[in-house]
PDB file with one MODEL, atoms N, CA, C and O in Angstrom:
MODEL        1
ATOM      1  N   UNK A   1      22.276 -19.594 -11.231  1.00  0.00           N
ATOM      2  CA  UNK A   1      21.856 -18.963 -10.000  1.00  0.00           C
ATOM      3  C   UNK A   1      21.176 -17.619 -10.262  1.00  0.00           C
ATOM      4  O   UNK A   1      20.136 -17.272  -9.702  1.00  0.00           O
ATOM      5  N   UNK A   2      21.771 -16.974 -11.057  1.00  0.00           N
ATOM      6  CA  UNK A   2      21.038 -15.484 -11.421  1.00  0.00           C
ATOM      7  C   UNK A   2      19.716 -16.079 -11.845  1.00  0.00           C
ATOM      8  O   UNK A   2      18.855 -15.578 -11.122  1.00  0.00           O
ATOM      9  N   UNK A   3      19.330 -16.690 -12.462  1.00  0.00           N
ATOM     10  CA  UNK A   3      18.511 -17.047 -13.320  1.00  0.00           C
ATOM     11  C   UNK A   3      17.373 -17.506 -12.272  1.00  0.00           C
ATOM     12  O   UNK A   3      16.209 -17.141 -12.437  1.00  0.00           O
ATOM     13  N   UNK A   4      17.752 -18.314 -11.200  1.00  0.00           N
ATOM     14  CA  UNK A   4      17.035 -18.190 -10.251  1.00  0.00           C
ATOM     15  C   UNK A   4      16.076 -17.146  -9.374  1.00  0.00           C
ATOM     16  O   UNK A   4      14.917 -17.119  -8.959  1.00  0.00           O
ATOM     17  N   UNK A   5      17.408 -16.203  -9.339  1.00  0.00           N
ATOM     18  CA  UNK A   5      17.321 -15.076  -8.116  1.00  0.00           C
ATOM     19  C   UNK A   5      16.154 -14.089  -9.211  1.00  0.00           C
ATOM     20  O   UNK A   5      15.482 -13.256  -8.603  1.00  0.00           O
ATOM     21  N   UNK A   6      15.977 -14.170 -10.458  1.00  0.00           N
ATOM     22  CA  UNK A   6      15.108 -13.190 -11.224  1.00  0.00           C
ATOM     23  C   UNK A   6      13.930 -14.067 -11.076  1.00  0.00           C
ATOM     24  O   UNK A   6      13.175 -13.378 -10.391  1.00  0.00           O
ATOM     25  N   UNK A   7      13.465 -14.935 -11.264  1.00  0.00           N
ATOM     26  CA  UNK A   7      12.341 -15.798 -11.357  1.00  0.00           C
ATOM     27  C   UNK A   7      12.359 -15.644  -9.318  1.00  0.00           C
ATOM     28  O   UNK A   7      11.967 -14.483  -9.438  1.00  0.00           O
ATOM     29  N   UNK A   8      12.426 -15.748  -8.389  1.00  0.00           N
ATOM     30  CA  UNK A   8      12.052 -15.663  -7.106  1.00  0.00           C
ATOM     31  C   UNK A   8      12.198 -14.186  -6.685  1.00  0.00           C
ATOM     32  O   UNK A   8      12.052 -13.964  -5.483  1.00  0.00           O
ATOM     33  N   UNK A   9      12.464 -13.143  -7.498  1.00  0.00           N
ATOM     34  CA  UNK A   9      12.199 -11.866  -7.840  1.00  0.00           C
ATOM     35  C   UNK A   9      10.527 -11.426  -8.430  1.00  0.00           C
ATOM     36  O   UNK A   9       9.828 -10.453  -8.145  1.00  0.00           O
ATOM     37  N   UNK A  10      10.353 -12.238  -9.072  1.00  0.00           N
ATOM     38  CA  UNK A  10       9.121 -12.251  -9.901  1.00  0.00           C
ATOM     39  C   UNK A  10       8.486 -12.675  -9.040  1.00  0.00           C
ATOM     40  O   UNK A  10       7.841 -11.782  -8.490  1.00  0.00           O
ATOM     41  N   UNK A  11       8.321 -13.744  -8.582  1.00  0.00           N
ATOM     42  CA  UNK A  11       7.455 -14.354  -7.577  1.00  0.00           C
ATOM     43  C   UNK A  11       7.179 -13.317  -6.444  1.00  0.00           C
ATOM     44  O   UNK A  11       6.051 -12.928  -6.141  1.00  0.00           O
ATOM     45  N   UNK A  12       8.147 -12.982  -5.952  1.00  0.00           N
ATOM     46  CA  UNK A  12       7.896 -12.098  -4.667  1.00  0.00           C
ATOM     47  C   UNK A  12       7.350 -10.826  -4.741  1.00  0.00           C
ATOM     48  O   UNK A  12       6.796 -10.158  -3.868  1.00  0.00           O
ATOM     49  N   UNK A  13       7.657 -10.509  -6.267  1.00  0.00           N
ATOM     50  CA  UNK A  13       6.891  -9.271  -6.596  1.00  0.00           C
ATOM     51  C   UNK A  13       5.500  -9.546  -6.913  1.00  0.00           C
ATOM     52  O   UNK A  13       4.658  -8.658  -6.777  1.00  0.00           O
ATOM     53  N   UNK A  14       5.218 -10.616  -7.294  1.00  0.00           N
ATOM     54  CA  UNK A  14       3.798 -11.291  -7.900  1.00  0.00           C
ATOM     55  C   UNK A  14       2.916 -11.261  -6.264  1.00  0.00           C
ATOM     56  O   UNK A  14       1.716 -10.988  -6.290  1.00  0.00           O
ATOM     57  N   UNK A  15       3.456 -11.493  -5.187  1.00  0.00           N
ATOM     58  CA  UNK A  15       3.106 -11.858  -4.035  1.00  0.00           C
ATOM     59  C   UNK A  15       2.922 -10.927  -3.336  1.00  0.00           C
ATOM     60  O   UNK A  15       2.500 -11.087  -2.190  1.00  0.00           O
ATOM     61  N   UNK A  16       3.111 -10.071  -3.693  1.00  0.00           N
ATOM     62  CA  UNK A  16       3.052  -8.114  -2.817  1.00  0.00           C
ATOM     63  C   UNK A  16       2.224  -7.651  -4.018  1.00  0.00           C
ATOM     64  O   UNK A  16       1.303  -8.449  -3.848  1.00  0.00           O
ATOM     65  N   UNK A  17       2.023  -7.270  -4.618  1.00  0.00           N
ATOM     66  CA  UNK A  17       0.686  -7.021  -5.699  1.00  0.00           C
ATOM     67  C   UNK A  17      -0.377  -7.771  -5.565  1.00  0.00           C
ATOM     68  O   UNK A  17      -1.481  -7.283  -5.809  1.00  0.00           O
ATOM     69  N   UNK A  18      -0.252  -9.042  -5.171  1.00  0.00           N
ATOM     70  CA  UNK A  18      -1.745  -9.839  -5.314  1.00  0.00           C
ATOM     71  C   UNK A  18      -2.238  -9.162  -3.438  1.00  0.00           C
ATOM     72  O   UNK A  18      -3.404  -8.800  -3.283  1.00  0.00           O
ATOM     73  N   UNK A  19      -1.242  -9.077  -2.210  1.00  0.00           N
ATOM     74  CA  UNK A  19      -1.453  -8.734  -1.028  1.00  0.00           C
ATOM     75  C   UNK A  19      -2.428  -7.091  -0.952  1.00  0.00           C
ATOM     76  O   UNK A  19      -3.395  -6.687  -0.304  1.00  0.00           O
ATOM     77  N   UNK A  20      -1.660  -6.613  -1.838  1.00  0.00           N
ATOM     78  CA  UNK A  20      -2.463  -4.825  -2.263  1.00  0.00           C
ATOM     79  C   UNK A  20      -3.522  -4.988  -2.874  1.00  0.00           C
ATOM     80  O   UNK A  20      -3.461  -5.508  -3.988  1.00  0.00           O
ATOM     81  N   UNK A  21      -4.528  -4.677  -2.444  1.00  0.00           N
ATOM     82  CA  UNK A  21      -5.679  -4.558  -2.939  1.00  0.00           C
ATOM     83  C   UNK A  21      -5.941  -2.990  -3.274  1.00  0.00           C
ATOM     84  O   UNK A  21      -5.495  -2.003  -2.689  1.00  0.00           O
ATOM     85  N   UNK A  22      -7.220  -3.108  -4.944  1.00  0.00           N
ATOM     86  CA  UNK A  22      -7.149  -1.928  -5.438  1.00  0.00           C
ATOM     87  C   UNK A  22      -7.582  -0.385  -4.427  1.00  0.00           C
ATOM     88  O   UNK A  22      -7.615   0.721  -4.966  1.00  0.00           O
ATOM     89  N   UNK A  23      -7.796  -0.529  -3.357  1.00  0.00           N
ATOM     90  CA  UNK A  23      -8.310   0.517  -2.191  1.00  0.00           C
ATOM     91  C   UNK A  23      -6.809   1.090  -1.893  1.00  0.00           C
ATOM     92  O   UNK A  23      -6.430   2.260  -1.852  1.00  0.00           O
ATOM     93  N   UNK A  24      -6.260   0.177  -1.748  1.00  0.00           N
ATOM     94  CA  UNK A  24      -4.613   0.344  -1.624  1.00  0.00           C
ATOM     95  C   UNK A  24      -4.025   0.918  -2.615  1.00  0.00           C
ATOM     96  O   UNK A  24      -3.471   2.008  -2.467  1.00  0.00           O
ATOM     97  N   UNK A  25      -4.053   0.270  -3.790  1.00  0.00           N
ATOM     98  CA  UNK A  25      -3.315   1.525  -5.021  1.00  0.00           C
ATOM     99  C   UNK A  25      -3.922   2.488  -5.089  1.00  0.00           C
ATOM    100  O   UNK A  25      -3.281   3.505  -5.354  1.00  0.00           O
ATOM    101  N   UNK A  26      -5.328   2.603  -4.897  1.00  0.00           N
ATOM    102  CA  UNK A  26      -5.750   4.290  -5.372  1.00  0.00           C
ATOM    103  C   UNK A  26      -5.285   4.758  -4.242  1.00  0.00           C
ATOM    104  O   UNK A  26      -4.825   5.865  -4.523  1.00  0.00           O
ATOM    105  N   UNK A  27      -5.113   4.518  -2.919  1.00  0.00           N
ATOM    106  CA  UNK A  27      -4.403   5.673  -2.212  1.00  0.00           C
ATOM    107  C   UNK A  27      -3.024   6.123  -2.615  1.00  0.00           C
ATOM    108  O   UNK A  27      -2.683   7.281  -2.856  1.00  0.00           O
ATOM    109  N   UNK A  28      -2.298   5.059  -2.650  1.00  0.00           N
ATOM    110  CA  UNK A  28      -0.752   5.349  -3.224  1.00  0.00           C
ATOM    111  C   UNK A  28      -0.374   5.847  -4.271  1.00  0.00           C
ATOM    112  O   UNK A  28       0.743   6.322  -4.477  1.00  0.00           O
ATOM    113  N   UNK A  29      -1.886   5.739  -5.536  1.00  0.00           N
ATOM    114  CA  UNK A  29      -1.546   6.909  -6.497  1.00  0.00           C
ATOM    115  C   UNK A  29      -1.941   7.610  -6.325  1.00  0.00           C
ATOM    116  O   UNK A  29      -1.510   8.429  -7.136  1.00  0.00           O
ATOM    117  N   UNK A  30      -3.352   8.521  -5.087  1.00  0.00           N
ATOM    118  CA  UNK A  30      -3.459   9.613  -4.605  1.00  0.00           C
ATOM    119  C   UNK A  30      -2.072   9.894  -4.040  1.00  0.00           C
ATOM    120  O   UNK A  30      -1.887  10.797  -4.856  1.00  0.00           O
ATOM    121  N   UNK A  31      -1.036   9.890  -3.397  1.00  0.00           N
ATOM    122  CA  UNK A  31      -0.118  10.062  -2.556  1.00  0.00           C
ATOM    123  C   UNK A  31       0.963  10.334  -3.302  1.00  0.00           C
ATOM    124  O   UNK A  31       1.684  11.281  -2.988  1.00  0.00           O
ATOM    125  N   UNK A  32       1.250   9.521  -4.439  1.00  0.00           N
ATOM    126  CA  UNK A  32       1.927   9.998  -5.766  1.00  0.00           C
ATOM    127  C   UNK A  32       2.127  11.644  -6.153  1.00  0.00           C
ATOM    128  O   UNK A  32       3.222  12.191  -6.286  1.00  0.00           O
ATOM    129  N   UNK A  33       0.945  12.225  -6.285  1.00  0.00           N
ATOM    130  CA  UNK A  33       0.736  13.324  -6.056  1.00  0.00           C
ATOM    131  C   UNK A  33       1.033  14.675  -5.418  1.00  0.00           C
ATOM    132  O   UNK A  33       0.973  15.862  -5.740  1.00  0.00           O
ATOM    133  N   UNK A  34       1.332  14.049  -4.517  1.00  0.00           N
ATOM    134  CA  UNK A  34       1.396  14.952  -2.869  1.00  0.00           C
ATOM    135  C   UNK A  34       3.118  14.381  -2.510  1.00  0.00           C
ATOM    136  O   UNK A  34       3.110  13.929  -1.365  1.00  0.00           O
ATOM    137  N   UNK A  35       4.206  14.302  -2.993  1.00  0.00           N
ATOM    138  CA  UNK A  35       5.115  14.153  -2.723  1.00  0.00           C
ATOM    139  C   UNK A  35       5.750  14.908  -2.067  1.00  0.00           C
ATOM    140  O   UNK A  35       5.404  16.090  -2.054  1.00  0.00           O
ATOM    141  N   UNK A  36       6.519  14.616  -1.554  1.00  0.00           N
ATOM    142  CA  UNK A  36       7.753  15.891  -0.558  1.00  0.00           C
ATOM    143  C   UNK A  36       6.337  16.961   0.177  1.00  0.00           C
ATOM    144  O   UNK A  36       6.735  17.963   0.772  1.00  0.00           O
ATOM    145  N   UNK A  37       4.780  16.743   0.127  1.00  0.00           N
ATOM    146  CA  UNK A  37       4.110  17.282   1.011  1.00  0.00           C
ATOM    147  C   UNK A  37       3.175  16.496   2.197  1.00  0.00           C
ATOM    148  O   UNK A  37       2.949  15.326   2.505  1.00  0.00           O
ATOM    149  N   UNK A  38       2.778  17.819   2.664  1.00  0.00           N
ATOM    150  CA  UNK A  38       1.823  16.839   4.033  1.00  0.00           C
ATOM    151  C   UNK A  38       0.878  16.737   3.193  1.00  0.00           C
ATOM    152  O   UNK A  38       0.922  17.328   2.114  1.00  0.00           O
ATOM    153  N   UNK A  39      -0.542  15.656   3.705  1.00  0.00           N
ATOM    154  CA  UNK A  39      -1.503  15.864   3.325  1.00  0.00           C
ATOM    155  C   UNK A  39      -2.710  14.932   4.687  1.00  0.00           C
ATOM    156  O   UNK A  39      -2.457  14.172   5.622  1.00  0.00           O
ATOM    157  N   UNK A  40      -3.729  15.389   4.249  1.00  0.00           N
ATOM    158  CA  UNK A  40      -4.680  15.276   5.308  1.00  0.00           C
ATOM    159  C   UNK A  40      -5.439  13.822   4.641  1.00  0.00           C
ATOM    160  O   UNK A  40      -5.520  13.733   3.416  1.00  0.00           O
ATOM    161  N   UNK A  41      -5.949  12.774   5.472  1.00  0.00           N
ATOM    162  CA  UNK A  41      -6.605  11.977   4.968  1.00  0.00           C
ATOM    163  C   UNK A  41      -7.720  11.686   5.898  1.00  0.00           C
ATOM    164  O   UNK A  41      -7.992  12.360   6.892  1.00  0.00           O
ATOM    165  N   UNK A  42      -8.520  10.324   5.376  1.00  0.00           N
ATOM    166  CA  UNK A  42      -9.719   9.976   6.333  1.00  0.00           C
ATOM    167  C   UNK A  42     -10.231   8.682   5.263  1.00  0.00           C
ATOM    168  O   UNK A  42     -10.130   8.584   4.041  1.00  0.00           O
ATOM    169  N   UNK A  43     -10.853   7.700   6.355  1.00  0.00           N
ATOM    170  CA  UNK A  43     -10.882   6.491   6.019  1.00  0.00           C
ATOM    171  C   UNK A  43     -12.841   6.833   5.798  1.00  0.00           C
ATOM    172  O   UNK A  43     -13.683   7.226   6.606  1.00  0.00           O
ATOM    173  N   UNK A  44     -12.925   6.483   4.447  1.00  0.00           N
ATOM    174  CA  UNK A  44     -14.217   6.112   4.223  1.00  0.00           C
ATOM    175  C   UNK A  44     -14.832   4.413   3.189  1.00  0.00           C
ATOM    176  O   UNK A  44     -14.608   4.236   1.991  1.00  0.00           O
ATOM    177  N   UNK A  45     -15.468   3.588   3.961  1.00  0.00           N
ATOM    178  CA  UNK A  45     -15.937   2.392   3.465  1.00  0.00           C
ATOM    179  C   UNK A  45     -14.513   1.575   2.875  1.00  0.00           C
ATOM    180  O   UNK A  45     -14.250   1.088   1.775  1.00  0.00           O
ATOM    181  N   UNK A  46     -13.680   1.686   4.271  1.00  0.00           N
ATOM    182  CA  UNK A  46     -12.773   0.592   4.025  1.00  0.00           C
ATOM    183  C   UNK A  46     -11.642   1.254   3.359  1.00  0.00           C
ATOM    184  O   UNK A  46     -10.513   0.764   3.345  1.00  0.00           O
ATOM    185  N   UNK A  47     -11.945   2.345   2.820  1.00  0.00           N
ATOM    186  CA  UNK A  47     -10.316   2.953   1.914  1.00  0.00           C
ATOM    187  C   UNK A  47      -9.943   4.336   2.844  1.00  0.00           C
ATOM    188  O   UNK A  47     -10.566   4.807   3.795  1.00  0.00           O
ATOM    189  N   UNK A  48      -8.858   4.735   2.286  1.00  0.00           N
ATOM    190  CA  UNK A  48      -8.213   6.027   2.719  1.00  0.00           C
ATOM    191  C   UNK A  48      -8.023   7.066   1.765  1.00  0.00           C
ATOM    192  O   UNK A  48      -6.995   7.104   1.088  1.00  0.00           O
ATOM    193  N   UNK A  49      -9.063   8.040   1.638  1.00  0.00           N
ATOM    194  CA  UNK A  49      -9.014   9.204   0.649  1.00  0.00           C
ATOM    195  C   UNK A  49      -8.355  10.492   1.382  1.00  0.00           C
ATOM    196  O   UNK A  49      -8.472  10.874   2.547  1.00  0.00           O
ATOM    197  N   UNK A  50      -7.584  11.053   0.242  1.00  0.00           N
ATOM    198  CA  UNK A  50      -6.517  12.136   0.365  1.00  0.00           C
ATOM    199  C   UNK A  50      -7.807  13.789   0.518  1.00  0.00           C
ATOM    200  O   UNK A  50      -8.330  14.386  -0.424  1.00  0.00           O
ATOM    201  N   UNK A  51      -7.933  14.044   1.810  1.00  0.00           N
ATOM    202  CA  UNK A  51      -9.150  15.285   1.300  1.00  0.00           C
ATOM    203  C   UNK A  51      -8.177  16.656   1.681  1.00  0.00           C
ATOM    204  O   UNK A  51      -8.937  17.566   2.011  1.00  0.00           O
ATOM    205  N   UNK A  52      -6.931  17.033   1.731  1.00  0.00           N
ATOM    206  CA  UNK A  52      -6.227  17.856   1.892  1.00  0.00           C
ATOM    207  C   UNK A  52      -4.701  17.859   1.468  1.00  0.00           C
ATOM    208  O   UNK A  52      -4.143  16.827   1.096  1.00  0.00           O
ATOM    209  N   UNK A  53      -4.241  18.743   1.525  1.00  0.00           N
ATOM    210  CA  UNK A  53      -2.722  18.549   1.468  1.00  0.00           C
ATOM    211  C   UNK A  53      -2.226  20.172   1.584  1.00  0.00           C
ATOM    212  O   UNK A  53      -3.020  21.080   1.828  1.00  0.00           O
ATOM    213  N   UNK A  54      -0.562  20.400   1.335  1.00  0.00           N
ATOM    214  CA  UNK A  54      -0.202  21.438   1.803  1.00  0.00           C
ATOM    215  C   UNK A  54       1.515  21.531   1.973  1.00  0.00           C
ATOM    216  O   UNK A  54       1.992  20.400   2.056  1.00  0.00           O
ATOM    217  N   UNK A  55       2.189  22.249   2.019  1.00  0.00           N
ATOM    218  CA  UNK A  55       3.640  22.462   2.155  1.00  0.00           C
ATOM    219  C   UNK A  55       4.209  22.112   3.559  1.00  0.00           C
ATOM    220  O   UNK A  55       5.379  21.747   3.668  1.00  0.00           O
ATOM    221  N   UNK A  56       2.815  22.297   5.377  1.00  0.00           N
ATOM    222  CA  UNK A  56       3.307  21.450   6.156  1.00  0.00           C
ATOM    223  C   UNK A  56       1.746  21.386   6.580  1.00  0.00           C
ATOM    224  O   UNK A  56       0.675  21.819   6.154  1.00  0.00           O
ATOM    225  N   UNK A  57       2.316  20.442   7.881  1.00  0.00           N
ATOM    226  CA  UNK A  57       1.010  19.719   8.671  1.00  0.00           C
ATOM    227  C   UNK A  57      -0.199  21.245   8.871  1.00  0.00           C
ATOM    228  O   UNK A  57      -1.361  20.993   9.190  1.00  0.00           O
ATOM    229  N   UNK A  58       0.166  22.503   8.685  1.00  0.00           N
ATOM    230  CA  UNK A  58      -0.950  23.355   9.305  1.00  0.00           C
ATOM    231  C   UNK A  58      -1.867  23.278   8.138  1.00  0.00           C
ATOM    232  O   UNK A  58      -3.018  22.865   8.276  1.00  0.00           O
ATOM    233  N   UNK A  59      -1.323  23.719   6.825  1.00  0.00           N
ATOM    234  CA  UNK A  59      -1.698  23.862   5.512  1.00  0.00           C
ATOM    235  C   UNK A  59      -2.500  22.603   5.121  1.00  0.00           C
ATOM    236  O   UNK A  59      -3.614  22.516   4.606  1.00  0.00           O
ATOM    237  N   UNK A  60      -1.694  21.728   5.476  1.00  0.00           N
ATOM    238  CA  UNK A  60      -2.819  20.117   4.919  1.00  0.00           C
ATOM    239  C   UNK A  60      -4.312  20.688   5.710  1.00  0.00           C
ATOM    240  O   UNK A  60      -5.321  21.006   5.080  1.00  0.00           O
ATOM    241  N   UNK A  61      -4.171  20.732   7.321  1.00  0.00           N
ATOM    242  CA  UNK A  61      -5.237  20.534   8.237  1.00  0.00           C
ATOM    243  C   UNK A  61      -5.979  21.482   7.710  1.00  0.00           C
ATOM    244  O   UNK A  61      -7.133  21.132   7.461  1.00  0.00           O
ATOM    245  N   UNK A  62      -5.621  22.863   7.389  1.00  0.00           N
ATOM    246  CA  UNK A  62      -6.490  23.805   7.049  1.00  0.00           C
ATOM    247  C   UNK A  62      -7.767  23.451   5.894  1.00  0.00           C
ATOM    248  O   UNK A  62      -8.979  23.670   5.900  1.00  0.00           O
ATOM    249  N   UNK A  63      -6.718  22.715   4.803  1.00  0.00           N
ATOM    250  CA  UNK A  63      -7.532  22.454   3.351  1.00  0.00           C
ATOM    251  C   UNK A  63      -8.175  21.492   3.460  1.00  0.00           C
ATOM    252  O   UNK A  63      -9.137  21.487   2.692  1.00  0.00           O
ATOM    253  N   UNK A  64      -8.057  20.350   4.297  1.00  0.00           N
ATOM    254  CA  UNK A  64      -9.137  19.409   5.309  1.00  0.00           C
ATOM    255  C   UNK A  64     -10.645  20.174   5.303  1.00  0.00           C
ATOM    256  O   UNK A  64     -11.592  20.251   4.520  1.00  0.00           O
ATOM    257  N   UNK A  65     -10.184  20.874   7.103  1.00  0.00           N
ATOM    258  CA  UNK A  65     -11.212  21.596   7.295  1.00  0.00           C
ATOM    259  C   UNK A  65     -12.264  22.366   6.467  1.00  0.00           C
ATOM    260  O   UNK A  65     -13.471  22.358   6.713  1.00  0.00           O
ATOM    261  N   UNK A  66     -11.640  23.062   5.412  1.00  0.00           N
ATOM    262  CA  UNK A  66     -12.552  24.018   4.190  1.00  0.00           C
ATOM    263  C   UNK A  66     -12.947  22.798   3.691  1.00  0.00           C
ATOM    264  O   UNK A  66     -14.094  23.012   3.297  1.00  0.00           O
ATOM    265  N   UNK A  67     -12.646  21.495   3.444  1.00  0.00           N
ATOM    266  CA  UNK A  67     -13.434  20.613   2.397  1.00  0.00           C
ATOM    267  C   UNK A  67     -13.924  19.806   3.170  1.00  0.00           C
ATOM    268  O   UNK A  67     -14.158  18.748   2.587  1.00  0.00           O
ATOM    269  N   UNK A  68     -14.289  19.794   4.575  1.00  0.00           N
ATOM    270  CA  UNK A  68     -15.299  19.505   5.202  1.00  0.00           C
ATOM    271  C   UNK A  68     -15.266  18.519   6.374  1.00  0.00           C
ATOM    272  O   UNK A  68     -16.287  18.101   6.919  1.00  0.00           O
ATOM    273  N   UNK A  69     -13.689  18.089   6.815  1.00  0.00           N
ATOM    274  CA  UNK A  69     -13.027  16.744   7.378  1.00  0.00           C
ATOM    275  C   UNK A  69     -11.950  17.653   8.584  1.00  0.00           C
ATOM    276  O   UNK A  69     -10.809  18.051   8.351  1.00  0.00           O
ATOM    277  N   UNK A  70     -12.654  17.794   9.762  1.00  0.00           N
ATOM    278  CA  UNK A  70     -11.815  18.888  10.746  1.00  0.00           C
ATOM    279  C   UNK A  70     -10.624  17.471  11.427  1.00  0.00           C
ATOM    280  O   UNK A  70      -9.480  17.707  11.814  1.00  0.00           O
ATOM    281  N   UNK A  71     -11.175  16.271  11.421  1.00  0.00           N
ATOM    282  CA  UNK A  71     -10.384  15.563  12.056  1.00  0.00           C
ATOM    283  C   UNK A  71     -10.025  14.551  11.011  1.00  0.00           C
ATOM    284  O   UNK A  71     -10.562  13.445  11.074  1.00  0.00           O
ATOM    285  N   UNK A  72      -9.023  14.866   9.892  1.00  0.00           N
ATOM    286  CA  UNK A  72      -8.949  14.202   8.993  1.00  0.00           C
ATOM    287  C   UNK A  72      -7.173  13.640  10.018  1.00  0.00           C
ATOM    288  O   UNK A  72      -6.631  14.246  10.942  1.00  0.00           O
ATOM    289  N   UNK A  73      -6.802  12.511   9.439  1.00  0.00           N
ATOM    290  CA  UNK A  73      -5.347  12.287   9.885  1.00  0.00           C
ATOM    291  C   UNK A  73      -4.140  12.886   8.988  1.00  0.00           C
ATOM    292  O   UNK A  73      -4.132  12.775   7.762  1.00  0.00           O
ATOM    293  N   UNK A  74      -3.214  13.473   9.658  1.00  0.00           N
ATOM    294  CA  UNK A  74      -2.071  14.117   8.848  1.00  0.00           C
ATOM    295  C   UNK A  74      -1.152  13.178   8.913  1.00  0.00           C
ATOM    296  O   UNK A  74      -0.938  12.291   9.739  1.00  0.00           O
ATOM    297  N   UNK A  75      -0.470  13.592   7.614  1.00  0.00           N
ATOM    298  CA  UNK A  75       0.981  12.532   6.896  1.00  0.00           C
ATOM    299  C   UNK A  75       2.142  13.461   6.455  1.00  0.00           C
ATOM    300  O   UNK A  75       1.963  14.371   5.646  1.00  0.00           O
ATOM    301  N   UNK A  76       2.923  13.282   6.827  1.00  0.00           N
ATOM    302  CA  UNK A  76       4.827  13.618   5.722  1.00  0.00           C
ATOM    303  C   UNK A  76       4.217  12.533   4.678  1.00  0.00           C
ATOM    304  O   UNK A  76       3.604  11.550   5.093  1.00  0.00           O
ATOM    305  N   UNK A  77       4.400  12.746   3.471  1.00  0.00           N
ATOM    306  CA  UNK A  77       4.625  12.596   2.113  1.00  0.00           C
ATOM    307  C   UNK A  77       6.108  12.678   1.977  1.00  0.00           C
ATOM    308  O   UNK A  77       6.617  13.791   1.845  1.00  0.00           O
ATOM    309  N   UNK A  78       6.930  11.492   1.997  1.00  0.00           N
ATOM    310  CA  UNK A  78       8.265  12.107   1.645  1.00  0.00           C
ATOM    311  C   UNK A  78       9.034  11.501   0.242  1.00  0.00           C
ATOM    312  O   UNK A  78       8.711  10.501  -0.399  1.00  0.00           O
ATOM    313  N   UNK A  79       9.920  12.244   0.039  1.00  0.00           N
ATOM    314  CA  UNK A  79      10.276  12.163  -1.781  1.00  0.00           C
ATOM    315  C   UNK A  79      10.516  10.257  -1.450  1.00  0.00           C
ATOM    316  O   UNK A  79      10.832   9.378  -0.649  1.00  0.00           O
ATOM    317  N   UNK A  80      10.108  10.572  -2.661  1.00  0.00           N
ATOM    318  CA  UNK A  80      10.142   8.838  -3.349  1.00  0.00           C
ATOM    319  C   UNK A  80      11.629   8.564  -4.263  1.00  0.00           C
ATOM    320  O   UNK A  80      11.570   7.849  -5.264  1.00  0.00           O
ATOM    321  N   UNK A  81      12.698   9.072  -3.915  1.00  0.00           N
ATOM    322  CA  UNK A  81      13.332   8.562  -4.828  1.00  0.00           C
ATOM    323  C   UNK A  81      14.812   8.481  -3.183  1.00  0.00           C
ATOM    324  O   UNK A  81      15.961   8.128  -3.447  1.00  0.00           O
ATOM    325  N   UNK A  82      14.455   8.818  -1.902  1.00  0.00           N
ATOM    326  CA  UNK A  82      14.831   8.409  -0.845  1.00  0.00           C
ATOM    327  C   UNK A  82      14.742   7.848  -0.040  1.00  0.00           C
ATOM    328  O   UNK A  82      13.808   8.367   0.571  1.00  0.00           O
ATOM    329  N   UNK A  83      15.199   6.748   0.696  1.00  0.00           N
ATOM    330  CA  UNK A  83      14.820   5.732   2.159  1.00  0.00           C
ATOM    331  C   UNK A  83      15.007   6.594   2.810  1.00  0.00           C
ATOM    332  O   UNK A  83      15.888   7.445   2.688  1.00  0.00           O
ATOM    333  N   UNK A  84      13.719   6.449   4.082  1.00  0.00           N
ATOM    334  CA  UNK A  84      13.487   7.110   5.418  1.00  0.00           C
ATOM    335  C   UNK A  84      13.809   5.786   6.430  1.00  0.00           C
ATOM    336  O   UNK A  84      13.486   4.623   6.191  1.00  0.00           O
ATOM    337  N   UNK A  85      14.434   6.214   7.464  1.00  0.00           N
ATOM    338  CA  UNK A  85      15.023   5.086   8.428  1.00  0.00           C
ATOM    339  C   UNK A  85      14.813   6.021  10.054  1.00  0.00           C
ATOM    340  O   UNK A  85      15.719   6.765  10.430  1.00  0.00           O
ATOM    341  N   UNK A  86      13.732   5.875  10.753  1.00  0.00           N
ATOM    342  CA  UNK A  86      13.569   6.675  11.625  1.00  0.00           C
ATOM    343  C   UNK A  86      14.109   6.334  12.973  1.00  0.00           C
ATOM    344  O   UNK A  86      14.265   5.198  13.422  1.00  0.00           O
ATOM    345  N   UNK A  87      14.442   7.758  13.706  1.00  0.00           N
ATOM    346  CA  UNK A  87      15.545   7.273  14.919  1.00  0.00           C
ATOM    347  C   UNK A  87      14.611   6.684  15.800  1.00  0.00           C
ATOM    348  O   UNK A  87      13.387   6.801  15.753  1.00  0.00           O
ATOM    349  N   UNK A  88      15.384   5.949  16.721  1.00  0.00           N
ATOM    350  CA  UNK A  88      14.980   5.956  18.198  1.00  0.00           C
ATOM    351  C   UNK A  88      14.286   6.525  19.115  1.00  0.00           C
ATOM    352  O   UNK A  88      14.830   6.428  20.215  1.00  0.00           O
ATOM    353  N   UNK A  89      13.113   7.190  19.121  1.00  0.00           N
ATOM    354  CA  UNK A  89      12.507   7.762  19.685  1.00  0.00           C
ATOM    355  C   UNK A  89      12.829   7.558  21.875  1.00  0.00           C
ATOM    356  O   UNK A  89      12.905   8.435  22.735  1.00  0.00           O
ATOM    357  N   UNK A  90      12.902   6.395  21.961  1.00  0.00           N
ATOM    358  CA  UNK A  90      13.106   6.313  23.470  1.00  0.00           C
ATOM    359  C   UNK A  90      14.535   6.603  24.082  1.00  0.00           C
ATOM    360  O   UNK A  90      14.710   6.540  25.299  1.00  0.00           O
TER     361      UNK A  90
ENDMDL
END
C-alpha cells in the first residue's frame, strides 16, 4: 500500500507541474524573492511581472509608481514555510 500511495504521489505531482506553465513559474520564482513582503504586480502578454515590492502595501505601490506602473495590483507575500487559512469575511 505505501508503495502505492508514493507512485500516486508522483503522479499527482507529475499532474500539477505539467498544469503550470513556464509564465507561472517565473512568477513564483519572482515571488520567491519578495517573501514575508508586499509587492506590486501587472499582467503583461499573458504573464504576471513583479514591478515593485516593499515592507507594506504603501511601499510596494510607491516603487510601482517610480518604475512606471501607477495601477499595478498589490499582494501579501506571506512566509512560505506557513499555511494561511483565511477567516470568514461575512
Amino acid at each position: 500500500m505505501i508503495v502505492l500511495r508514493g507512485i500516486r504521489d508522483r503522479l499527482e505531482l507529475a499532474m500539477i507541474e505539467e498544469a503550470i506553465d513556464e509564465k507561472e513559474l517565473a512568477f513564483l520564482s519572482q515571488l520567491e524573492q519578495h517573501e514575508n513582503e508586499w509587492v506590486a504586480f501587472v499582467e503583461e502578454d499573458g504573464a504576471e511581472i513583479v514591478v515593485g515590492s516593499g515592507k507594506d502595501a504603501v511601499e510596494a505601490a510607491r516603487d510601482a509608481e517610480e518604475h512606471g506602473f501607477p495601477d499595478a495590483v498589490l499582494m501579501k507575500v506571506r512566509p512560505f514555510d506557513r499555511g494561511f487559512i483565511p477567516a470568514n469575511a461575512s
